[in-house]
C-alpha positions as CSV (number, residue, x, y, z in Angstrom):
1,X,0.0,0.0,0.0
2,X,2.0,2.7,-1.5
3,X,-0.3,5.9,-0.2
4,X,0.7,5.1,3.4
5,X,3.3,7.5,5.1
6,X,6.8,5.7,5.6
7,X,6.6,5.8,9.7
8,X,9.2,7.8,11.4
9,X,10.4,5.8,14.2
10,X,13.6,4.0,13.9
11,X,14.7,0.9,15.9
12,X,17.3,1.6,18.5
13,X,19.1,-0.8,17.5
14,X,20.0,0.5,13.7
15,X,23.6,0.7,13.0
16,X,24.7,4.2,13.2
17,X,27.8,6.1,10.9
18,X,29.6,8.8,12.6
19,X,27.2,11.6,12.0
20,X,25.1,9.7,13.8
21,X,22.4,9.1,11.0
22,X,21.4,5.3,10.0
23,X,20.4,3.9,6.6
24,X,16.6,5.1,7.7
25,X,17.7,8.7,7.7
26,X,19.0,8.0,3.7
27,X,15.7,7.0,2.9
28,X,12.7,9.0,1.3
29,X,9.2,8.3,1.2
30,X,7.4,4.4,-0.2
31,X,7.8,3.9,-3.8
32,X,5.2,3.9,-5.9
33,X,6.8,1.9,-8.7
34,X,6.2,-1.1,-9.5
35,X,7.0,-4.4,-7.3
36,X,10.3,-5.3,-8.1
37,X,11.3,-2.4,-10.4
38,X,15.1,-2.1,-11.1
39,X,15.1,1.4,-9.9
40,X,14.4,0.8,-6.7
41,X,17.2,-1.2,-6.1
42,X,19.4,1.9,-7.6
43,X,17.8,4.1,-4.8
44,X,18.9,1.0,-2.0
45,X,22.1,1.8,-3.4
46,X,22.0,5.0,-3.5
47,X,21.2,4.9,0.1
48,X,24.0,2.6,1.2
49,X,26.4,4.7,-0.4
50,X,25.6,7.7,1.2
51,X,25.6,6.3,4.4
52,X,28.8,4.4,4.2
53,X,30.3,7.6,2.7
54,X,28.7,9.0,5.5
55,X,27.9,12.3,3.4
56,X,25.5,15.0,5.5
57,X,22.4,14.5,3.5
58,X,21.7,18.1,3.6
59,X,24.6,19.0,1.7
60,X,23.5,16.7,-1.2
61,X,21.7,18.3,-4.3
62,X,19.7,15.6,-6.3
63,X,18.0,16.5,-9.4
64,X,15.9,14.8,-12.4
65,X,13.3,15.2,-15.2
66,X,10.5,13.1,-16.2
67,X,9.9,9.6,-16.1
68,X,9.7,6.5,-13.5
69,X,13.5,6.9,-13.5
70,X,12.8,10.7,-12.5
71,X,10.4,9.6,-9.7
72,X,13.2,7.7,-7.7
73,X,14.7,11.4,-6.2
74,X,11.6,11.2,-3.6
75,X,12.5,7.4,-2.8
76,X,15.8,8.4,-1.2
77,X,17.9,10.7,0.7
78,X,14.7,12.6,1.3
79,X,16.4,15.8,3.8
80,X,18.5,16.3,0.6
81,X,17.6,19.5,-1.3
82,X,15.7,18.1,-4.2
83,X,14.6,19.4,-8.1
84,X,12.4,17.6,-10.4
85,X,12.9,19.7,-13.7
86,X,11.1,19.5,-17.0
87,X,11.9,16.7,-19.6
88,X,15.4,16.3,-20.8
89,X,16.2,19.2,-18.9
90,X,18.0,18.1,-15.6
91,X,21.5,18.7,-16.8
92,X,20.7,22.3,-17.3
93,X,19.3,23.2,-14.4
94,X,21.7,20.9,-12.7
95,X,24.8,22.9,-14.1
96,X,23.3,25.7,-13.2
97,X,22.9,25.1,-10.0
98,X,26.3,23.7,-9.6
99,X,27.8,26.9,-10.4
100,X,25.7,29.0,-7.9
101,X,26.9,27.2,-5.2
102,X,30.4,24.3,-5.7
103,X,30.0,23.2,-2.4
104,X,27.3,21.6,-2.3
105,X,27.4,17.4,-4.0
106,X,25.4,17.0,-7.0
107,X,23.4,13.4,-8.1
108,X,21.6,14.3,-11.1
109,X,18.8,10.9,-12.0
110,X,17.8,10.3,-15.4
111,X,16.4,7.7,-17.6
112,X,16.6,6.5,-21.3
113,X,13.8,8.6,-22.7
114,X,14.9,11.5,-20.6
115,X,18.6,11.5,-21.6
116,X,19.2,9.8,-25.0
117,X,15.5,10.8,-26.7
118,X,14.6,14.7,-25.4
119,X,17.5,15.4,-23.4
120,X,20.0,14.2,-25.6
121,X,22.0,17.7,-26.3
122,X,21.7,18.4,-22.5
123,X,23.3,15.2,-21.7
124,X,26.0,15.4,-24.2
125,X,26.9,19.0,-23.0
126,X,26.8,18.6,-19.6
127,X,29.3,15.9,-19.8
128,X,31.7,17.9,-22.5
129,X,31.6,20.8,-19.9
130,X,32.7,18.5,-17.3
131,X,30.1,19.6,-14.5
132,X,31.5,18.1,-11.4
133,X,28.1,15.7,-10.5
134,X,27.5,12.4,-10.4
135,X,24.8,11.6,-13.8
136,X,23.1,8.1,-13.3
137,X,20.9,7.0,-16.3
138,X,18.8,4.4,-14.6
139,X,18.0,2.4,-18.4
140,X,15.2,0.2,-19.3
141,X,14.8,0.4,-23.1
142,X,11.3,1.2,-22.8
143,X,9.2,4.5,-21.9
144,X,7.5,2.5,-18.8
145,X,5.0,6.0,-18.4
146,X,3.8,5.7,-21.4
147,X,2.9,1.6,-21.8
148,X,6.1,0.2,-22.9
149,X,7.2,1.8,-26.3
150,X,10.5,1.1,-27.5
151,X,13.3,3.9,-26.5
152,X,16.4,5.3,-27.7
153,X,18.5,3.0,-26.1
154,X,16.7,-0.3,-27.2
155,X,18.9,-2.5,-28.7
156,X,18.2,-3.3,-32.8
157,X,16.5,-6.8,-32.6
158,X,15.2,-6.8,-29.2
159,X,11.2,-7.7,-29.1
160,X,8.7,-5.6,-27.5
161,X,5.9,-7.4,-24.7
162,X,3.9,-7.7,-27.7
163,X,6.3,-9.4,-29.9
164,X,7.3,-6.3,-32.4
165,X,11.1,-6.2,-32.9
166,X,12.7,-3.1,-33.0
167,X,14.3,-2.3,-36.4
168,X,16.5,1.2,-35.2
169,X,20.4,1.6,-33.8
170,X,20.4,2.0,-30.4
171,X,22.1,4.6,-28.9
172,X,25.3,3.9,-26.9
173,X,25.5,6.4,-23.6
174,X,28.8,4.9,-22.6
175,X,30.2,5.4,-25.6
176,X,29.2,8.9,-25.9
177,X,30.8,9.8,-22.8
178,X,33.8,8.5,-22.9
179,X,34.2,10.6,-26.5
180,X,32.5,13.5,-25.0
181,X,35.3,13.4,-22.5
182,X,33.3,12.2,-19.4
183,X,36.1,11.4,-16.4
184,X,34.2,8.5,-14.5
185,X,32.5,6.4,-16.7
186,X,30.7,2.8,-15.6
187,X,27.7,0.4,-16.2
188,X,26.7,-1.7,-13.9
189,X,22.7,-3.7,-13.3
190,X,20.2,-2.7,-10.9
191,X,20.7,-6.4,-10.0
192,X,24.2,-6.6,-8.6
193,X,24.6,-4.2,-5.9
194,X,27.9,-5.5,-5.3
195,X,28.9,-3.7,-8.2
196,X,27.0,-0.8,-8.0
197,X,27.6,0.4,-4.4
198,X,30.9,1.1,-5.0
199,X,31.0,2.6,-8.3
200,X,28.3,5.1,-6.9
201,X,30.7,5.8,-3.6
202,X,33.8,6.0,-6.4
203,X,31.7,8.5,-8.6
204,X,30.3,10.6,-5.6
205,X,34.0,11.3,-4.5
206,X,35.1,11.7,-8.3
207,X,36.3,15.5,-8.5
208,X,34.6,16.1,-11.7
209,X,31.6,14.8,-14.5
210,X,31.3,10.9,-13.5
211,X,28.8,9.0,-15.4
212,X,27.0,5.3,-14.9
213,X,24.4,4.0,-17.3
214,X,22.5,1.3,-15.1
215,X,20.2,-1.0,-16.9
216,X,17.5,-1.5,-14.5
217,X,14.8,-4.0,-15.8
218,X,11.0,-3.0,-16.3
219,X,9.1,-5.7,-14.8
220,X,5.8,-4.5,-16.5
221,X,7.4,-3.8,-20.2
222,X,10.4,-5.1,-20.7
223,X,11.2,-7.9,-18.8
224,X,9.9,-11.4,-21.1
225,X,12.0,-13.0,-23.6
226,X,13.0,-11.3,-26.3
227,X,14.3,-8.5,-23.8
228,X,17.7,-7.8,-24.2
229,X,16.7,-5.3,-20.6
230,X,15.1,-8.0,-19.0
231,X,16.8,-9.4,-15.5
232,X,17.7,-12.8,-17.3
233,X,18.8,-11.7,-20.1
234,X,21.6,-9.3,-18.8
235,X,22.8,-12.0,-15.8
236,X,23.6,-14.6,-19.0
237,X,25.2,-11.9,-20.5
238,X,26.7,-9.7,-18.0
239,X,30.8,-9.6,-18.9
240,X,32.2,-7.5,-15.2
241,X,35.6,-5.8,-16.7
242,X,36.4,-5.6,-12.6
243,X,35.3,-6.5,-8.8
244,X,35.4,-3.0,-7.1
245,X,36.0,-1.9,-3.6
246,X,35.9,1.9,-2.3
247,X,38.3,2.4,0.1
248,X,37.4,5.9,2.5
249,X,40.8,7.7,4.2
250,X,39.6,7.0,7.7
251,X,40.0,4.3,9.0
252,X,42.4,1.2,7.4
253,X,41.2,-1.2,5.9
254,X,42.8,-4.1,4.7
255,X,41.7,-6.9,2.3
256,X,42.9,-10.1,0.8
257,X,42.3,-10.7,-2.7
258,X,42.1,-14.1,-5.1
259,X,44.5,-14.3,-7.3
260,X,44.6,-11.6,-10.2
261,X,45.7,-8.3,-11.3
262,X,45.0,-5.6,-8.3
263,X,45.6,-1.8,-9.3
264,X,44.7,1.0,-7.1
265,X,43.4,4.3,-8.0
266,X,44.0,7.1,-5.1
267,X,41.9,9.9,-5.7
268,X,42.3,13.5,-5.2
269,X,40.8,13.6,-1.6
270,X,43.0,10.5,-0.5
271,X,40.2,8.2,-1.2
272,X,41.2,4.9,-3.4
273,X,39.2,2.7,-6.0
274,X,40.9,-1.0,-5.8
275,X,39.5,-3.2,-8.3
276,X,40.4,-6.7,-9.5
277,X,40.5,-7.0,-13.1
278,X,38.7,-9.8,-14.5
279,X,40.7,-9.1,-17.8
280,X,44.0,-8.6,-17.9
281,X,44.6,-6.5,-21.1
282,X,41.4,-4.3,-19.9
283,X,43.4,-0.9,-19.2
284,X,40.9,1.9,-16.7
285,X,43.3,4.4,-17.8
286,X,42.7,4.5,-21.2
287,X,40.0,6.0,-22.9
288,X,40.7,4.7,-26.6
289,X,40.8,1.0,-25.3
290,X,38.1,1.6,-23.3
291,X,36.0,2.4,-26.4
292,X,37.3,-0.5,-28.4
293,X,36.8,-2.6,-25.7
294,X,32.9,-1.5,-25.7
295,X,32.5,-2.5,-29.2
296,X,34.2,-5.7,-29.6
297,X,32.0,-7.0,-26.4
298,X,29.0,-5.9,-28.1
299,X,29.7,-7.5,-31.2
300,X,29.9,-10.4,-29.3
301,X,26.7,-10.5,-27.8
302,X,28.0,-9.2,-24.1
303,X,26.8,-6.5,-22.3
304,X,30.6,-4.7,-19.9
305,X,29.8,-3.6,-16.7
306,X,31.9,-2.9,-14.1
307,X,34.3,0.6,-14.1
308,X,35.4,1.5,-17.6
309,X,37.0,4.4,-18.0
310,X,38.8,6.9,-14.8
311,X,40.7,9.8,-15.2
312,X,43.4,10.1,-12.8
313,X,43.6,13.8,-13.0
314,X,39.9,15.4,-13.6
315,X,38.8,19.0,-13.8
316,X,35.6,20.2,-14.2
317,X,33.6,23.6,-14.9
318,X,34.9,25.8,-12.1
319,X,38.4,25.0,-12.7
320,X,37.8,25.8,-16.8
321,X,35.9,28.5,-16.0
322,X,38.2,29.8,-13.3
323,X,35.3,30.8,-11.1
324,X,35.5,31.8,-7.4
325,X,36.5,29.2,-4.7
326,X,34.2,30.7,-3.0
327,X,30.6,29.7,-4.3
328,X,28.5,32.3,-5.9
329,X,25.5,32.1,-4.3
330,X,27.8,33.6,-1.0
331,X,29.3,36.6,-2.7
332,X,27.9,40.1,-2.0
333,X,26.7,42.6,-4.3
334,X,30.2,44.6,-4.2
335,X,32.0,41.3,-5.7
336,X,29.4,40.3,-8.0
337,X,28.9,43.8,-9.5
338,X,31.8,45.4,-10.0
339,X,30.4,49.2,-10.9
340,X,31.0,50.7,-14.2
341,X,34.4,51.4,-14.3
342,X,35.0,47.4,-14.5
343,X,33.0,47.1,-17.3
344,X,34.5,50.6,-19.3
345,X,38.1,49.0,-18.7
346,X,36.5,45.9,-20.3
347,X,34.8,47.6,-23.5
348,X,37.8,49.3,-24.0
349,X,39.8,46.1,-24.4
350,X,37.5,45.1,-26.7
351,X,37.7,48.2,-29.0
């Protein structure tokens, strides 16, 4: 029963992090979507990784558009500062936003139909701009709001509920990112948290545009055979580049590891990324062999998950912009407008 208010008392026993907030306090109101919908297992993620991160949730800013995928903002980290913007329009107001105030950590929710049908220029150029956020296309090949039509993103071949096959090229958000110079990029399933919890910690502590295109099943259109977005059909042919681990500067944490290649990433804030590579040739550094990679999986029928592409030293908007450390939305009038002889000595280099 969906209409019910989520009740507000937590057991005393809930494990706690060190702000003193439990998973609960991560959470947002009851779902409405459907029973057993991949997003919602994107939003227990979500949750997770906030509190193991143990990030203040009033110091996150998540945004989205339209869709079910756009819905899933009020299913989590509900004493976040929330905005449900227009169709295909999140990135924009998203950017904007980031640049009023840089202080504040940016999750921006999309879906298929959101970000690769209406919103496909605002995706691209929120990504070439290098916004420091953390974009998550939560993709299901269908547009579930509308009864089940075929998206952007559904793969050439693939079969509708009703049996119609899908005759167009889908269209390939990882591999738009990594050429539109994306500096996180990852897939991962709505059905292996494993995976997905830490790439969302890795990407939330990534110093500039991170990206991860989640396929997350529709259990009332696209999940029958015939679905290349279905649950089955992505576990037979699911091909994990890497096993991830996040690893926070606090305390030390050791770990043993089967045998395999290990490399670790330390990011900018001390944090590392330690993955296992499932393929030894498979390079996280390299953007080129990152995109061959992508192709020569698909054209065998595989679907890559796992972290594809990081660059070890990001920058993002403010630092190409070089914009204020301090954010905008704190500067007063005397700083933001600097009277008229500013802008005459500016004309006049322009003459």
């Amino acid at each position: 029963m969906t209409f019910m208010a989520k009740p507000k008392l937590h057991h005393p026993d809930l494990q706690k992090n060190s702000l003193g907030y439990t998973r609960r306090d991560y959470e947002g109101t009851i779902s409405t979507l459907c029973a057993g919908c991949g997003h919602d297992s994107i939003s227990a993620a979500i949750v997770r990784a906030c509190f193991e991160l143990e990030l203040p949730p009033h110091r996150i800013a998540k945004l989205s558009g339209i869709g079910c995928s756009s819905k899933t903002p009020t299913y989590f980290l509900g004493a976040s500062h929330g905005f449900n913007s227009v169709h295909g329009r999140m990135p924009s107001v998203l950017t904007g936003a980031n640049l009023a105030n840089r202080d504040l950590i940016y999750l921006g929710v999309s879906g298929d139909g959101d970000s690769a049908s209406i919103g496909l220029g605002q995706f691209a150029h929120a990504l070439r701009r290098g916004v420091n956020m953390v974009y998550i296309v939560e993709n299901n090949g269908v547009y579930g709001l509308t009864k089940g039509q075929f998206s952007a993103t559904s793969d050439k071949g693939a079969k509708s509920k009703r049996g119609a096959p899908n005759n167009d090229e889908p269209i390939n958000l990882v591999g738009m990112a990594l050429q539109l110079g994306a500096t996180f990029v990852a897939r991962s399933f709505s059905g292996d948290k494993a995976q997905l919890v830490p790439l969302i910690e890795a990407a939330l502590k990534h110093p500039g545009a991170a990206f991860i295109d989640c396929i997350s099943p529709c259990v009332a259109f696209n999940n029958h055979e015939g679905s290349t977005k279905s649950f089955d059909y992505v576990r037979e042919h699911n091909s994990a580049v890497n096993y991830l681990d996040f690893i926070t500067t606090k305390p030390e944490i050791t770990a043993e590891y089967e045998p395999g290649t290990v490399q670790t990433i330390t990011q900018h804030d001390g944090s590392m990324l330690r993955f296992r590579k499932l393929d030894s040739d498979y390079d996280v550094n390299d953007r080129i062999a990152a995109m061959t990679y992508m192709q020569e999986r698909q054209a065998a029928g595989e679907i890559v998950t796992g972290l594809l592409f990081i660059d070890p030293n990001p920058q993002d908007l403010h630092l190409h912009l070089k914009t204020s450390a301090q954010p905008l939305n704190g500067l007063q009038e005397d700083a933001l407008v600097p009277g008229s002889a500013a802008l005459a000595k500016i004309n006049a280099g322009l003459r």
